[in-house]
N, CA, C and O atoms as a GROMACS GRO file, in nm:
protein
  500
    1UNK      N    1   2.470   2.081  16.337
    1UNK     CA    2   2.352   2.020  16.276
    1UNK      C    3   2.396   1.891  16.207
    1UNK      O    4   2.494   1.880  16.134
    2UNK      N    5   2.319   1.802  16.237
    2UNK     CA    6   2.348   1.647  16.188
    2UNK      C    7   2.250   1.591  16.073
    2UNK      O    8   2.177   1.496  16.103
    3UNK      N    9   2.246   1.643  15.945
    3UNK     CA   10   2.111   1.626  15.903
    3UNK      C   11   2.151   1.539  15.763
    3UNK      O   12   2.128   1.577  15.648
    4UNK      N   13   2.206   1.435  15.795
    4UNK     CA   14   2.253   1.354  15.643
    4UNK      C   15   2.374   1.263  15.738
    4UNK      O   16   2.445   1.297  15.832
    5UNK      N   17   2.359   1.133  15.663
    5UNK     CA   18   2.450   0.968  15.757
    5UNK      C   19   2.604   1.020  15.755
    5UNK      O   20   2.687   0.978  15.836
    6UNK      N   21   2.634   1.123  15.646
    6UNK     CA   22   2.843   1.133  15.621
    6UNK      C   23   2.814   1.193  15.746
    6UNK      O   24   2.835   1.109  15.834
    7UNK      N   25   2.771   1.316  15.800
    7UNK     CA   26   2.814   1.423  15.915
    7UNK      C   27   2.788   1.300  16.029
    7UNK      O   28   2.884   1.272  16.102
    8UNK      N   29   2.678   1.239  16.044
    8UNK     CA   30   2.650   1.113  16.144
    8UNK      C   31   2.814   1.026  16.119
    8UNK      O   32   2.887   1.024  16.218
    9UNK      N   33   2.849   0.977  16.028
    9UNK     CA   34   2.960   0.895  16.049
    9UNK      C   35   3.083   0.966  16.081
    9UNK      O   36   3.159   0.918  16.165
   10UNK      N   37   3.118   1.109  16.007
   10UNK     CA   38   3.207   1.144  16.069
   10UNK      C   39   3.253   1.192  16.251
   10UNK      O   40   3.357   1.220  16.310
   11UNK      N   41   3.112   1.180  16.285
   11UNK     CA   42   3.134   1.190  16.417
   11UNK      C   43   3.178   1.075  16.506
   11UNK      O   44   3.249   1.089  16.606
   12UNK      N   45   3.122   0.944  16.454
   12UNK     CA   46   3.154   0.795  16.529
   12UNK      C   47   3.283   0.707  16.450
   12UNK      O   48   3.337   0.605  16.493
   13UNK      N   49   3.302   0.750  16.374
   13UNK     CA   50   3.407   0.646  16.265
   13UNK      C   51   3.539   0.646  16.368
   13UNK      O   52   3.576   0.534  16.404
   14UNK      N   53   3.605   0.748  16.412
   14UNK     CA   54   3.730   0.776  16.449
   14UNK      C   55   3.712   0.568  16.578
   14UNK      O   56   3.786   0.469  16.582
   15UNK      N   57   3.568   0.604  16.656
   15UNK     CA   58   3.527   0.500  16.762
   15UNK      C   59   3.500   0.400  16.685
   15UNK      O   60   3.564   0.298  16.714
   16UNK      N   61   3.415   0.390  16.580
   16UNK     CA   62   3.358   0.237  16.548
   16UNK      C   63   3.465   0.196  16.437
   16UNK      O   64   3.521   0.091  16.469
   17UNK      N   65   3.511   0.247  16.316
   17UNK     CA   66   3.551   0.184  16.239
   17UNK      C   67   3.677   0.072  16.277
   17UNK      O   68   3.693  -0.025  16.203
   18UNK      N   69   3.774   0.094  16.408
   18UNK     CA   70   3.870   0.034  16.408
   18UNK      C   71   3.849  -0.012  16.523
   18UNK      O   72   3.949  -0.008  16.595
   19UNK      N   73   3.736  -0.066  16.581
   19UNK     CA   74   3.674  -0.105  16.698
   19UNK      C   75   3.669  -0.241  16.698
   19UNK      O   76   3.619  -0.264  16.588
   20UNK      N   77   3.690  -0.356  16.756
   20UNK     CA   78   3.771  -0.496  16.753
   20UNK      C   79   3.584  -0.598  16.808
   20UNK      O   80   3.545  -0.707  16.765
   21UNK      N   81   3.528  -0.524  16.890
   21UNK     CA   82   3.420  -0.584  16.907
   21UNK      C   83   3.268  -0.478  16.815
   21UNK      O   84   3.280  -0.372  16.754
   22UNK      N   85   3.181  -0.534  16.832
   22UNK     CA   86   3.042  -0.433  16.767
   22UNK      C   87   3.007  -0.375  16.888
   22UNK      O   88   3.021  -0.418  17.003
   23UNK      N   89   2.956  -0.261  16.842
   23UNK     CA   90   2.984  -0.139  16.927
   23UNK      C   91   2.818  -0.039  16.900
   23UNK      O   92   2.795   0.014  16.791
   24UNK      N   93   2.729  -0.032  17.007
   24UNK     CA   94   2.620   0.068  16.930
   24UNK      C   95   2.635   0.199  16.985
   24UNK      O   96   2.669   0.193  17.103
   25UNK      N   97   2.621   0.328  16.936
   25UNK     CA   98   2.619   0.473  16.982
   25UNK      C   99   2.474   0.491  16.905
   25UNK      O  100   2.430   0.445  16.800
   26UNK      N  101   2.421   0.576  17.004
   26UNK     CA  102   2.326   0.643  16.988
   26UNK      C  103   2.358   0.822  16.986
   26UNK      O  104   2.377   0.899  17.080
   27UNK      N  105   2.356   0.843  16.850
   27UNK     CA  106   2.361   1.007  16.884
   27UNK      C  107   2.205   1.072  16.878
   27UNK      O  108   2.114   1.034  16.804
   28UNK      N  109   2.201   1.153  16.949
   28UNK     CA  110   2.105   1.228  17.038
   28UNK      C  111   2.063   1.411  16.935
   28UNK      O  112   2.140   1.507  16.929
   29UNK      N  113   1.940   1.404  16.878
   29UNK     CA  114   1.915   1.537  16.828
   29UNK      C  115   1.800   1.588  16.884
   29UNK      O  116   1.715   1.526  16.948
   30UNK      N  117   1.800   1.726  16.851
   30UNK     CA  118   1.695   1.822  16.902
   30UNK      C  119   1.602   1.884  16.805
   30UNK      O  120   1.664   1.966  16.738
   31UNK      N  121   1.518   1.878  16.782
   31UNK     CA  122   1.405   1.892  16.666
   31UNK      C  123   1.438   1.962  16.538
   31UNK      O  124   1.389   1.944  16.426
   32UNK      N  125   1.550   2.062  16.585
   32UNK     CA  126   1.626   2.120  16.450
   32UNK      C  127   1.751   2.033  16.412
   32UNK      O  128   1.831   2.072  16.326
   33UNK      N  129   1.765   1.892  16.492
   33UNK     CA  130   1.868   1.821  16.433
   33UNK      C  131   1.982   1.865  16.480
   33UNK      O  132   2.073   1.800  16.429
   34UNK      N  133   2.024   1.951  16.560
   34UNK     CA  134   2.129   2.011  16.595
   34UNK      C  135   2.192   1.843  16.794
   34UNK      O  136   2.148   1.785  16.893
   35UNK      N  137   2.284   1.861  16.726
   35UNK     CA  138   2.333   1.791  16.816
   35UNK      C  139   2.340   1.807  16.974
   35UNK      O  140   2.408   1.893  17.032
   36UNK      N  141   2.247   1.695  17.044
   36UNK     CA  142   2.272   1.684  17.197
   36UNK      C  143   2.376   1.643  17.272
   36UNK      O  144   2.450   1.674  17.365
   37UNK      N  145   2.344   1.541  17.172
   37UNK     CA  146   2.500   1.428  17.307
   37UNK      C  147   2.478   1.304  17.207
   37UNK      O  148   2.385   1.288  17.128
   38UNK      N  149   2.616   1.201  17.240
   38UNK     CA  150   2.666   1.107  17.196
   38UNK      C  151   2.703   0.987  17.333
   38UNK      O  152   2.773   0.993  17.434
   39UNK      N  153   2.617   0.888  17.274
   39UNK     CA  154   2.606   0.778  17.413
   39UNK      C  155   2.638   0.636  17.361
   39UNK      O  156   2.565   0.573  17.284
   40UNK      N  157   2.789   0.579  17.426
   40UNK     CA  158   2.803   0.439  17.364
   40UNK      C  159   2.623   0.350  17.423
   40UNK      O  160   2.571   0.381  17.530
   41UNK      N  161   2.573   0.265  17.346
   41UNK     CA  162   2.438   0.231  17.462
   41UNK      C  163   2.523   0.110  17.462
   41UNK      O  164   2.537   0.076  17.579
   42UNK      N  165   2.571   0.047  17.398
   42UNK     CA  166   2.642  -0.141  17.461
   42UNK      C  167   2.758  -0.133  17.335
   42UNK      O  168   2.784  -0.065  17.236
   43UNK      N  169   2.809  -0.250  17.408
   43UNK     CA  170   2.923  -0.308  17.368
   43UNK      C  171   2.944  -0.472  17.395
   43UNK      O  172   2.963  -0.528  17.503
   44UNK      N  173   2.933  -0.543  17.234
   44UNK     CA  174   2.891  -0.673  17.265
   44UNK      C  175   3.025  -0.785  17.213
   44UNK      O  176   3.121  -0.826  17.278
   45UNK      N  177   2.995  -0.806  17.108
   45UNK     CA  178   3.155  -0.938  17.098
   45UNK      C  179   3.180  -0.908  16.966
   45UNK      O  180   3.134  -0.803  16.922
   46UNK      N  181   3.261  -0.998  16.875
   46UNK     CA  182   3.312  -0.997  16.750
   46UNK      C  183   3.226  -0.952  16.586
   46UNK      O  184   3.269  -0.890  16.488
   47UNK      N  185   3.092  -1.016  16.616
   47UNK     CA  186   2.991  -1.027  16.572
   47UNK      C  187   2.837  -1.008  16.611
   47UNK      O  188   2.742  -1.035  16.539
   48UNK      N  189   2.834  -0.959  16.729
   48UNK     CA  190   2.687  -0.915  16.761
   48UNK      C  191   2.681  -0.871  16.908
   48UNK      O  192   2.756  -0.900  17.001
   49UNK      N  193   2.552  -0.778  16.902
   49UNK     CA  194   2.609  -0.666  17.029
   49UNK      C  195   2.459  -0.643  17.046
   49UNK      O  196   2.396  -0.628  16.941
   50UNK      N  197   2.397  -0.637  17.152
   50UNK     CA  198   2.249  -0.660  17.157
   50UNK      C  199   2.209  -0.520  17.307
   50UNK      O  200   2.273  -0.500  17.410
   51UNK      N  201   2.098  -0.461  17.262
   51UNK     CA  202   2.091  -0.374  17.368
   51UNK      C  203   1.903  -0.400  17.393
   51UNK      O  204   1.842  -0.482  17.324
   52UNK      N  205   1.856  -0.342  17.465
   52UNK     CA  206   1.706  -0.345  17.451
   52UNK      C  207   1.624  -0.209  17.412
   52UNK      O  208   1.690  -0.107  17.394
   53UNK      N  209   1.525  -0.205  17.402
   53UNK     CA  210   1.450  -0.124  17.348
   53UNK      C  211   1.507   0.028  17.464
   53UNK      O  212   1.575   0.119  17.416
   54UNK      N  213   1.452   0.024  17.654
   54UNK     CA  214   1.499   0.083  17.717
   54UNK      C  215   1.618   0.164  17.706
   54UNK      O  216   1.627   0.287  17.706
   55UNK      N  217   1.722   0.061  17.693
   55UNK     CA  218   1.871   0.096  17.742
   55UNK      C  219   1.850   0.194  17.614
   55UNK      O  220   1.810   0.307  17.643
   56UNK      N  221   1.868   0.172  17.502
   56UNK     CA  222   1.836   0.294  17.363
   56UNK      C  223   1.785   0.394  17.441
   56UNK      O  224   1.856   0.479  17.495
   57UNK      N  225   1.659   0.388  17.452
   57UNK     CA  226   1.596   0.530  17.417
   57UNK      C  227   1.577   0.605  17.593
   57UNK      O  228   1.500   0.699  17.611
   58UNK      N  229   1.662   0.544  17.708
   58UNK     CA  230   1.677   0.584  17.847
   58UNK      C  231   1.737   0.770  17.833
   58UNK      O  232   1.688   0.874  17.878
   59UNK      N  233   1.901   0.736  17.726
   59UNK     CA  234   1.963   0.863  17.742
   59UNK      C  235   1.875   0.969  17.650
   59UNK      O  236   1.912   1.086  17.660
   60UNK      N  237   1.782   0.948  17.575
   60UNK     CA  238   1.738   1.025  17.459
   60UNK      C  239   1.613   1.102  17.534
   60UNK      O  240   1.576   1.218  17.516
   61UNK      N  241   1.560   1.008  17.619
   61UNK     CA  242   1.462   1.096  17.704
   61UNK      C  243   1.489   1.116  17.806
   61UNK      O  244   1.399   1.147  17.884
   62UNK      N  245   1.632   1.106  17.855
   62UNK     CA  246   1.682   1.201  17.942
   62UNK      C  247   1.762   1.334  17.910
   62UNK      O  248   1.776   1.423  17.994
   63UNK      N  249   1.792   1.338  17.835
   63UNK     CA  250   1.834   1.450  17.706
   63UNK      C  251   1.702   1.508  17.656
   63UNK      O  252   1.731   1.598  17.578
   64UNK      N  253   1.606   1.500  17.663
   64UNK     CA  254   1.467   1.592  17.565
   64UNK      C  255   1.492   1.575  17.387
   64UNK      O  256   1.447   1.652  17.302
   65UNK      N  257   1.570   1.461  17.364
   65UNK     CA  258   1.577   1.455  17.213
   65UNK      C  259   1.483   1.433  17.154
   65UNK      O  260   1.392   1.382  17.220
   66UNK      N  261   1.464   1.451  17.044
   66UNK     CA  262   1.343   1.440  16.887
   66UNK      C  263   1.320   1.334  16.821
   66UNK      O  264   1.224   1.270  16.779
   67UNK      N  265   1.508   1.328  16.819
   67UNK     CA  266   1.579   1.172  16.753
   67UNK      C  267   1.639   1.158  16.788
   67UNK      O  268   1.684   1.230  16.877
   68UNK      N  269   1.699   1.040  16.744
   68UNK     CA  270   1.857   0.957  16.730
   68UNK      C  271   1.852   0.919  16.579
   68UNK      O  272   1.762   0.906  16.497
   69UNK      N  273   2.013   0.904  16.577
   69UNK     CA  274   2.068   0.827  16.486
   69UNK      C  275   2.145   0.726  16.556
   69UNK      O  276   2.248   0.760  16.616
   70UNK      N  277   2.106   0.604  16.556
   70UNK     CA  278   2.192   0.496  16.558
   70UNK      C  279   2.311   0.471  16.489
   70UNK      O  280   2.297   0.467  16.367
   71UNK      N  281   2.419   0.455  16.529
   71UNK     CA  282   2.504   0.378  16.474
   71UNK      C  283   2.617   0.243  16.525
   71UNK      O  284   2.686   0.259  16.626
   72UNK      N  285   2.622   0.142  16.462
   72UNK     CA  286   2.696   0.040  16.491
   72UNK      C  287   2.817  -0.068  16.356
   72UNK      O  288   2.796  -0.115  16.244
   73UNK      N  289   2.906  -0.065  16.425
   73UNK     CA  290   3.037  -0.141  16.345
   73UNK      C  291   2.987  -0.272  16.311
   73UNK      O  292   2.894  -0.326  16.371
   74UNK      N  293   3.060  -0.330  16.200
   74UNK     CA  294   3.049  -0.420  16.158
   74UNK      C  295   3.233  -0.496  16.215
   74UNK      O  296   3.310  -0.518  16.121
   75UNK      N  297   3.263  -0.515  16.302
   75UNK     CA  298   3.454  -0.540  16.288
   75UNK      C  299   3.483  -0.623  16.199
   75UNK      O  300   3.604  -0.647  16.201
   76UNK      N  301   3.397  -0.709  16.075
   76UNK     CA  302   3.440  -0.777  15.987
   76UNK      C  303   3.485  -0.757  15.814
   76UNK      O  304   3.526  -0.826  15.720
   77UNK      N  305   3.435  -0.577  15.851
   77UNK     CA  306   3.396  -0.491  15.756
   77UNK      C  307   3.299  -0.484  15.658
   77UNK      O  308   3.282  -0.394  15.576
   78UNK      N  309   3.228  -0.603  15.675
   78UNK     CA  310   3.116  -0.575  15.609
   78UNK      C  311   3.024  -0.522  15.638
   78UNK      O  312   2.957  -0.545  15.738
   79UNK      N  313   2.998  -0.413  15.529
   79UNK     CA  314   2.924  -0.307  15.519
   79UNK      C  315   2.773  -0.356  15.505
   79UNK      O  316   2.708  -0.254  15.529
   80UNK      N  317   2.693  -0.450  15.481
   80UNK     CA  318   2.573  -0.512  15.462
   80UNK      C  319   2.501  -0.514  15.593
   80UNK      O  320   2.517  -0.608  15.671
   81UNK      N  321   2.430  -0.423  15.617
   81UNK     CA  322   2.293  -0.465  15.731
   81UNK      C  323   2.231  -0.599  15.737
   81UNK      O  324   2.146  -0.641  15.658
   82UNK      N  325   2.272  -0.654  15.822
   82UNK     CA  326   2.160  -0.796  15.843
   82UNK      C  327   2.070  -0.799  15.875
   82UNK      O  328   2.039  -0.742  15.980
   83UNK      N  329   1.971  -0.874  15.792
   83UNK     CA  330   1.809  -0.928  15.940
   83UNK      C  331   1.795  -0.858  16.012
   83UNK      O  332   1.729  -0.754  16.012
   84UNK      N  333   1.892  -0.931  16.128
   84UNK     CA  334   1.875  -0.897  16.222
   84UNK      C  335   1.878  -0.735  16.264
   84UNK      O  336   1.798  -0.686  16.343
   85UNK      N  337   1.974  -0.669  16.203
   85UNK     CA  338   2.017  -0.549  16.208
   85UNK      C  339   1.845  -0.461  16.163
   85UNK      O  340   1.778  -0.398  16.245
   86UNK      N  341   1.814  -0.479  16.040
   86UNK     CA  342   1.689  -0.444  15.942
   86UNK      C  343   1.554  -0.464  16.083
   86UNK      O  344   1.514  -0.358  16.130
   87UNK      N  345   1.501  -0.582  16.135
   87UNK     CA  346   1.470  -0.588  16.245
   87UNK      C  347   1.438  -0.545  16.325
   87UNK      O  348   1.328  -0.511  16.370
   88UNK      N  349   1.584  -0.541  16.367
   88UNK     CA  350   1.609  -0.425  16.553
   88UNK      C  351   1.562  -0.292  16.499
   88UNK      O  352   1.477  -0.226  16.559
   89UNK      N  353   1.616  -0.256  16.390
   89UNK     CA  354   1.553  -0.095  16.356
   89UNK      C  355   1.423  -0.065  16.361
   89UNK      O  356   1.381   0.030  16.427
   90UNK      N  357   1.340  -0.152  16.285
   90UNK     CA  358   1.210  -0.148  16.266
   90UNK      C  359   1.143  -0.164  16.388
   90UNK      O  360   1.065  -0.071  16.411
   91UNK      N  361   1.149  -0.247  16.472
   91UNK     CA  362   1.133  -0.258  16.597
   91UNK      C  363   1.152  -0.149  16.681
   91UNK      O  364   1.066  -0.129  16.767
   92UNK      N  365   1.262  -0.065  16.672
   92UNK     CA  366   1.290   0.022  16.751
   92UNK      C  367   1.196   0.163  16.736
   92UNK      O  368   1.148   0.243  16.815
   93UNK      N  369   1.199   0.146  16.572
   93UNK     CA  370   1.098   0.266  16.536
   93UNK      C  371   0.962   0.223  16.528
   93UNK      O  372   0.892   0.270  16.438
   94UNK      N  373   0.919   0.146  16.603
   94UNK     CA  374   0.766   0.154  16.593
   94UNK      C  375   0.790   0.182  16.807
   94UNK      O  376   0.698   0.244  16.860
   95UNK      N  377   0.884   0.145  16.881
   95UNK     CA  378   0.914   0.206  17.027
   95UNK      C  379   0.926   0.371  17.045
   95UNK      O  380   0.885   0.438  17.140
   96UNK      N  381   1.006   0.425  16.907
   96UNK     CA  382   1.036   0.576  16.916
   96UNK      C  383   0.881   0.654  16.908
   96UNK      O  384   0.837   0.755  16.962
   97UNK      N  385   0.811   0.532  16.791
   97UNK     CA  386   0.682   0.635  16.775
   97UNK      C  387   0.567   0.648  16.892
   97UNK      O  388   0.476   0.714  16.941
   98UNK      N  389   0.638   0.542  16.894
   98UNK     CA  390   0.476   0.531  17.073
   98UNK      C  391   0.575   0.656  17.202
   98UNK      O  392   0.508   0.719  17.285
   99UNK      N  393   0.708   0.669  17.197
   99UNK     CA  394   0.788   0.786  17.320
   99UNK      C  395   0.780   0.877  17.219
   99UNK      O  396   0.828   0.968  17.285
  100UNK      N  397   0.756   0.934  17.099
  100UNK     CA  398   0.746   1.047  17.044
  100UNK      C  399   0.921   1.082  17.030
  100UNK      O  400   0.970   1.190  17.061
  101UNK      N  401   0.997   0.965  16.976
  101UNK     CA  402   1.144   1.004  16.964
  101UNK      C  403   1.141   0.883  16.796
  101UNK      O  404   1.085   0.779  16.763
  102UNK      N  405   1.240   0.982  16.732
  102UNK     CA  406   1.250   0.953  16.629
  102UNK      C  407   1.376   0.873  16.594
  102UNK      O  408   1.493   0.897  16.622
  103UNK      N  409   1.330   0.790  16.539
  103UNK     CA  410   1.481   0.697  16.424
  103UNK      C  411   1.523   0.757  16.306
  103UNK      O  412   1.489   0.733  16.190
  104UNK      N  413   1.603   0.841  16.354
  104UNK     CA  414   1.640   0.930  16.194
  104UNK      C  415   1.690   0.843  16.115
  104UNK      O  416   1.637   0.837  16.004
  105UNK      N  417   1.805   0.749  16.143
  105UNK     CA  418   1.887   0.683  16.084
  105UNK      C  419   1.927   0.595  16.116
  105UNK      O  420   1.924   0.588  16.239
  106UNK      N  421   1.980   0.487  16.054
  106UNK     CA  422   2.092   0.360  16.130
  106UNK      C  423   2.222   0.344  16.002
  106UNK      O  424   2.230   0.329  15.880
  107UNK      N  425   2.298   0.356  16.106
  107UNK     CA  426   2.434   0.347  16.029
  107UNK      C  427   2.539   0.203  16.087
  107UNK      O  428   2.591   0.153  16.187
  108UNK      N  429   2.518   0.184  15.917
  108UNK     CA  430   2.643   0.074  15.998
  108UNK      C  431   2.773   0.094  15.954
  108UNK      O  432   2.789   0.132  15.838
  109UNK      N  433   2.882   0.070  16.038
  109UNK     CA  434   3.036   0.130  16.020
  109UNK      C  435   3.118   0.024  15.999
  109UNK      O  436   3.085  -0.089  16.035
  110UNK      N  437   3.244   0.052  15.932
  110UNK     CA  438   3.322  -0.058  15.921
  110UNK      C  439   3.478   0.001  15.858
  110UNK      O  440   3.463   0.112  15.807
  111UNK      N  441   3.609  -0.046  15.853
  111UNK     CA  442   3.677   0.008  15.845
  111UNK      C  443   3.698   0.026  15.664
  111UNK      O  444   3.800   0.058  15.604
  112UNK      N  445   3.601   0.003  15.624
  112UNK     CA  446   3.513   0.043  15.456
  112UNK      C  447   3.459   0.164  15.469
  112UNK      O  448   3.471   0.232  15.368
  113UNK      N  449   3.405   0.212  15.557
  113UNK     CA  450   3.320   0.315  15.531
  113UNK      C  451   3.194   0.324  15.606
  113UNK      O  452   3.174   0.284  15.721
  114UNK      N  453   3.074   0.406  15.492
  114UNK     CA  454   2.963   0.315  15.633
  114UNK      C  455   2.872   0.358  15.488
  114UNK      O  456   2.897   0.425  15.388
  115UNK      N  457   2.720   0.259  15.553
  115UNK     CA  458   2.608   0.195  15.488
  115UNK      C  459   2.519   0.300  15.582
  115UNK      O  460   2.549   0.332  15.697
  116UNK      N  461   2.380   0.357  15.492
  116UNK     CA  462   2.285   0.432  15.548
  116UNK      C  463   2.203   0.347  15.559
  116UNK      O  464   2.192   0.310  15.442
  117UNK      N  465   2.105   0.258  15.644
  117UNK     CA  466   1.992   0.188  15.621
  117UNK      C  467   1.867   0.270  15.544
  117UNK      O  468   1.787   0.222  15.463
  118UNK      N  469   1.876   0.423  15.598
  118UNK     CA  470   1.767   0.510  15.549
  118UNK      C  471   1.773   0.513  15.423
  118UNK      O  472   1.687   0.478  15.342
  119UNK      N  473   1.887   0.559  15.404
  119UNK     CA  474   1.932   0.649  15.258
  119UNK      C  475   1.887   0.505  15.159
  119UNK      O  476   1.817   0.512  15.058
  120UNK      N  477   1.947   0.377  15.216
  120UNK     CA  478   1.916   0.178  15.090
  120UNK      C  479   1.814   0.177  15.123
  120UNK      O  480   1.782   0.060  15.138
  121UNK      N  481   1.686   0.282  15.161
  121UNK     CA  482   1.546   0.212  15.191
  121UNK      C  483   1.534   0.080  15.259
  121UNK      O  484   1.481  -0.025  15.221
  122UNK      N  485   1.563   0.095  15.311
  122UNK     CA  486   1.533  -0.053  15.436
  122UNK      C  487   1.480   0.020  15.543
  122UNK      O  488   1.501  -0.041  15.648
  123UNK      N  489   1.427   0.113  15.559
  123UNK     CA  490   1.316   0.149  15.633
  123UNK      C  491   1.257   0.247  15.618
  123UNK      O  492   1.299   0.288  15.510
  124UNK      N  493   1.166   0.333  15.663
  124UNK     CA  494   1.112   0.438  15.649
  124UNK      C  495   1.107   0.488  15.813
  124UNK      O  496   1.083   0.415  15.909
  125UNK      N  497   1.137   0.636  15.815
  125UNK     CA  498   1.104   0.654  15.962
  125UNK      C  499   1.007   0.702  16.005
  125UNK      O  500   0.991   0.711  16.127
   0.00000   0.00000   0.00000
């Protein structure tokens, strides 16, 4: 069961925190939150890593998931969600609500630690 961002990061940190480019995983839950599957969706450059609405949410409704939790590295270690980052989420969760798949979370990773977007209110899901 994945139901809080530490159990979400301890599953991706070992991959994102020491990861040289930005990196997004989508982990995959089932209405009790209990874990499906774990899917790199892209892998982009030093500083920014771009996927589309599709490529996200392809493995999640091929899996029968509820949600995802997003997560993606920062390789500069900063822990601060950008714009852009704040954005893509919001964006994504107004896509989850129209497929009936949820944005539990977005995590961003870094070899600091990691940042909950949910938990700093920067969105609501």
């Amino acid at each position: 069961m994945i139901h809080n961002s530490a159990k979400a990061y301890s599953l991706v940190k070992d991959e994102l925190a020491s990861a040289d480019r930005e990196t997004l995983i989508s982990i995959m839950l089932d209405a009790q939150l209990y874990l499906i599957g774990i899917e790199v969706v892209a892998v982009g450059n030093i500083n920014a890593c771009g996927a589309t609405n599709s490529e996200i949410f392809k493995s999640a409704l091929l899996a029968n998931s509820s949600c995802i939790i997003l997560c993606h590295n920062h390789p500069s270690g900063n822990l601060e969600p950008s714009s852009d980052d704040i954005a893509f989420t919001k964006n994504l969760i107004m896509c989850g609500n129209i497929l009936g798949i949820k944005i539990y979370d977005h995590i961003v990773v870094s070899s600091r630690g990691f940042t909950s977007m949910y938990e700093r209110g920067l969105f609501n899901p």
